[in-house]
N, C-alpha and C positions, 0 to 999 in steps of 0.2 A: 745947447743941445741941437743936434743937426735933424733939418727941418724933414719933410714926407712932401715929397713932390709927387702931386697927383694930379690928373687935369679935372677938368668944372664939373665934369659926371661923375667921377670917383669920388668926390669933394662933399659932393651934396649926399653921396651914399653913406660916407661914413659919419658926417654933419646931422643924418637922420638915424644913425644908432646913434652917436654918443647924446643927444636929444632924447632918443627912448630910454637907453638907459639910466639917462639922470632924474628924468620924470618919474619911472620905477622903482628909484631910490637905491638904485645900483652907484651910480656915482652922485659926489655932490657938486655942488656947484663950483667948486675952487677948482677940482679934479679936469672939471666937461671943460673950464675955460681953459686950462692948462695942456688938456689935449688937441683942443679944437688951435688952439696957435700954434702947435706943433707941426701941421697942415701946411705946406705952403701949394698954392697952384703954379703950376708950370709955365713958368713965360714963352716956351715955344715948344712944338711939339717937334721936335728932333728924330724923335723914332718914327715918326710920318714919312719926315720928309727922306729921313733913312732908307725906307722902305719906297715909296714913290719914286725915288731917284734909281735903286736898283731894279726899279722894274722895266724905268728909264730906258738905264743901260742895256737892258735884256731887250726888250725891243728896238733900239737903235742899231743893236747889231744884226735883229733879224731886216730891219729894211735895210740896212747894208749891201746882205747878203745878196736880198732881194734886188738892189740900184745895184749888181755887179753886173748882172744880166741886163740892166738896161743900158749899158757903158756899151756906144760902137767899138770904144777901143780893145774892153776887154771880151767882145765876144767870138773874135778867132780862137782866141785864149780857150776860151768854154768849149767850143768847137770840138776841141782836140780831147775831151775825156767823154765825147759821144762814144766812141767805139770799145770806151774801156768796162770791162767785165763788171757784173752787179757784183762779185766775189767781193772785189776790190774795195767798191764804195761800202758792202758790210763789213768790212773787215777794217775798214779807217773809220766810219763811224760806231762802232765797237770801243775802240782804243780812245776814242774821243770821249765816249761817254766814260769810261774807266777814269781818264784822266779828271774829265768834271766830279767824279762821285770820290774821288782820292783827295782832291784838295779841297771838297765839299767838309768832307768829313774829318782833315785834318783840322779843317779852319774853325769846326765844331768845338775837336777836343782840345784848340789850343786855346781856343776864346769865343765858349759858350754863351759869353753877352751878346758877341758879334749876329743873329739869328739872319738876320734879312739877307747878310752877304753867303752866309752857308746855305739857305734856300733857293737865293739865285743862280748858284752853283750845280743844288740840284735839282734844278726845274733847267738849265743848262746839258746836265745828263738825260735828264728825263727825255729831251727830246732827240738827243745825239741816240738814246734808244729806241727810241718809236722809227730811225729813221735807218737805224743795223735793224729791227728788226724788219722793217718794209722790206729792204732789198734781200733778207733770206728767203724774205715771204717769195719773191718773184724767182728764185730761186729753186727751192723747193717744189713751186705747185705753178709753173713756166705755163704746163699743158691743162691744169683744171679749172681754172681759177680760183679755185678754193683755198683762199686768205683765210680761214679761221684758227687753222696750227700757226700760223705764225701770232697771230694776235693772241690767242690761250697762252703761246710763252712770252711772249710782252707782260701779262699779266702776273705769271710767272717770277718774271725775273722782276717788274716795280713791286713784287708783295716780299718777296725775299729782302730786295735792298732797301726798304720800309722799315720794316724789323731788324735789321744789321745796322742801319742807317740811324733809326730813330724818326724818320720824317714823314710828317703830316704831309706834308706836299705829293709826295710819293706815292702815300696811301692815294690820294683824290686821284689819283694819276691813275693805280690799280683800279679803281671803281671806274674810271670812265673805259681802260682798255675793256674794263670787263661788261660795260653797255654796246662796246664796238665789237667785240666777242658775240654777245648775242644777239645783236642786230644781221648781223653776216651771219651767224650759224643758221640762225633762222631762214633769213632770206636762202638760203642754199637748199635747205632740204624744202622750200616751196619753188623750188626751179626759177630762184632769183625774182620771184613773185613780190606783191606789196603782202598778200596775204599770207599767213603761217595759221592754220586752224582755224580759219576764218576769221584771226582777228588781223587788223592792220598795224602801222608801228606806233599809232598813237595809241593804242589801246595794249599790245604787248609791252612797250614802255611804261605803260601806269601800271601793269602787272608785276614788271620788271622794279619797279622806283617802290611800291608796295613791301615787296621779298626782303629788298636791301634794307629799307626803312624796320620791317619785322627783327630783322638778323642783327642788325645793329641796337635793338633793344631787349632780346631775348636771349640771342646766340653769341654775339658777341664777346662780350663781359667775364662768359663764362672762359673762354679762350684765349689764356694769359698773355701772349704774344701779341694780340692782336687789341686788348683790351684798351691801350693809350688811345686809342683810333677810334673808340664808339660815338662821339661826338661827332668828329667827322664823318664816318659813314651815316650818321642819322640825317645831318643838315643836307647831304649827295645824294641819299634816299630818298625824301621830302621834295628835294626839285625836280627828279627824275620825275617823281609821281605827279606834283602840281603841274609842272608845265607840261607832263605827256596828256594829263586831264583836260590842262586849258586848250591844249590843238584841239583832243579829241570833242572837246566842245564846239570846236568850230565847223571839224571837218566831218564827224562820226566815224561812224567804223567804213567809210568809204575807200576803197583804193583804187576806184575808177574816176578820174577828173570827170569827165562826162557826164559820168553816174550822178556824181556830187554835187555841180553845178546846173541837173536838176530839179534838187534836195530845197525845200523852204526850209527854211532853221527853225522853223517851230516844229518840225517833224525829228529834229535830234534835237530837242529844246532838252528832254532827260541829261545827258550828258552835262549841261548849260547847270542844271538844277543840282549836278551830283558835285561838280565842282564846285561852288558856291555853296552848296552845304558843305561839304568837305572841309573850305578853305576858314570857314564860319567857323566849325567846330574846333579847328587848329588855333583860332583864334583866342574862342573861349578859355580852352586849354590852356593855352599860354598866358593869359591872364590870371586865370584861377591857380595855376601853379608855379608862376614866376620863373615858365619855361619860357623865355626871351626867344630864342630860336623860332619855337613852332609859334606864339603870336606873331612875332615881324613874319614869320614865311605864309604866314597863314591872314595875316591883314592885306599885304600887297598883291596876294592871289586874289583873294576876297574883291580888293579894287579892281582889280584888272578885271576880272569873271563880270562884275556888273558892270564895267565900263564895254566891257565886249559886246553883252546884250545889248545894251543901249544903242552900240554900232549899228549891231544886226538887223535888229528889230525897227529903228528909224531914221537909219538911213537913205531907204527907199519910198520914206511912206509920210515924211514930213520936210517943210522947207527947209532950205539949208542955210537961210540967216536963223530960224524957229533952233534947227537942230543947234548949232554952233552957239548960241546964246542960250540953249539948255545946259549945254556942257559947261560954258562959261561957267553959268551961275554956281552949277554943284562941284567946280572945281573951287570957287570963290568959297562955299559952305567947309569944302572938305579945309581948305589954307586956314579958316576963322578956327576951325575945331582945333587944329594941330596948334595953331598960334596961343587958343585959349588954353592947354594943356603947359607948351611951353613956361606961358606967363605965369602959370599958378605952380611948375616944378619951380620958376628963377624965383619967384615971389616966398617962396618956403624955403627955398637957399639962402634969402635978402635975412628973412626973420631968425632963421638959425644964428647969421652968425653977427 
């Protein structure tokens, strides 16, 4: 019988049903050992390294790109398309992106196991668009400056190739053009201000991360096209909101440096307290309903949010061997806690099997 390659997380999960079920009296014991060898663990993570290596290669050609510009030799070279038209550069990165999203999606439907090399492809397009659409953008709005029609059709056009495409990459692609959408539309109609209605971008973006987080749990699902995508818009959702929270913990709703840097942080200590409950109840959440997502998104805020205070609050007001050896110690507490959990999941792994 050909074996079940899983690795040591998958291993211990299914190790802890066929365990419940046989306690249960679901299966008996000839059945659980007969399952449980059927298991084998994976001796190398292949799809890791699949995937790390193609990320690899995606970055190796952007600093390419980048070291072409730093080449004496090749920058007469460069020189010579100063003077050429932005038409041009939208219109060969266009055909650039076309071509990434065609062999993207060929490579899909000819070999659907292949995943990581079809996403590098189109995260490959993805940016060959962001970069036809910049140059319509300068294009178009030469004399206003007003970039946010060009960015609404970035939006546009990664939500369309999402849904024709099928790709989750794409989708993250759509949500962030559409945080660079409202970050500009906003600033424009405040005459390029930090403020829009009084509030600043750390506080519009926790507004903004809130919306997305809402739609992706309400709106979403309902919207058959769009429905493969509600995970990922909730995880996009969720960090818009925590990290616009953790700034605005730092900064307030301030958009005057001056201003701010008059500020005690016990005067926007609120902010301090809304994140840390926030990130606390995400927590809870995710424990109590073995939403994996909102715990880990909502544990690692939770740390940071108290490790921040602790910056704020003493690092002006106590020694700095005192401070540094506080931190030690409760980082030394937090390593004993995660290491104690570790040992008692590997320790109920050891007994299973």
């Amino acid at each position: 019988m050909k074996k079940l390659d899983l690795n040591k997380q998958e291993i211990e999960t299914v190790e802890s049903a066929i365990q419940h079920w046989q306690e249960e009296g679901y299966l008996d014991s000839e059945k659980a050992k007969e399952l449980k060898d059927s298991i084998e663990e994976k001796s190398f993570e292949w799809g890791m390294l699949a995937k790390y290596a193609f990320w690899i290669a995606l970055g190796s050609l952007i600093l390419s790109v980048i070291s072409l510009f730093a080449d004496d030799a090749l920058v007469t070279f460069v020189k010579g398309f100063y003077e050429t038209p932005n038409i041009v550069f939208c219109v060969f990165f266009a055909a650039l992106a076309a071509m990434f999203y065609f062999l993207g999606f060929r490579n899909k439907e000819k070999n659907p196991e292949n995943n990581f090399s079809s996403e590098t492809l189109m995260l490959a397009g993805a940016f060959s668009t962001a970069a036809s659409v910049g140059f319509l953008g300068t294009i178009l709005d030469r004399s206003t400056s007003h970039y946010t029609i060009s960015f609404l059709l970035s939006i546009i056009i990664y939500a369309v190739l999402t849904v024709k495409l099928q790709s989750k990459l794409l989708w993250v692609f759509t949500l962030v053009a559409l945080g660079i959408w409202f970050a500009t539309e906003t600033a424009y109609h405040s005459g390029w201000g930090f403020r829009f209605w009084g509030m600043n971008y750390p506080l519009r973006f926790t507004i903004f991360g809130l919306i997305i987080t809402a739609f992706s749990i309400w709106g979403q699902p309902k919207i058959k096209v769009l429905e493969p995508y509600t995970s990922t818009s909730y995880v996009v959702g969720l960090l818009y909101t925590m990290l616009s929270l953790w700034c605005l913990s730092i900064f307030g709703n301030y958009s005057d440096f001056e201003a701010w840097t008059g500020v005690r942080q016990y005067e926007i200590f609120y902010w301090g307290l809304l994140g840390i409950a926030l990130s606390l109840g995400l927590c809870l959440y995710g424990m109590k309903t073995k939403d994996f997502v909102s715990r880990d998104i909502g544990f690692v805020f939770f740390i940071l949010n108290l490790y921040t205070r602790f910056v704020e609050y003493l690092w002006d007001n106590i020694n700095r061997t005192i401070f540094f050896l506080i931190l030690a110690i409760s980082f030394w507490f937090v390593g004993r806690w995660a290491e104690k959990i570790w040992k008692k999941k590997d320790g109920k792994s050891k007994e299973l099997s």
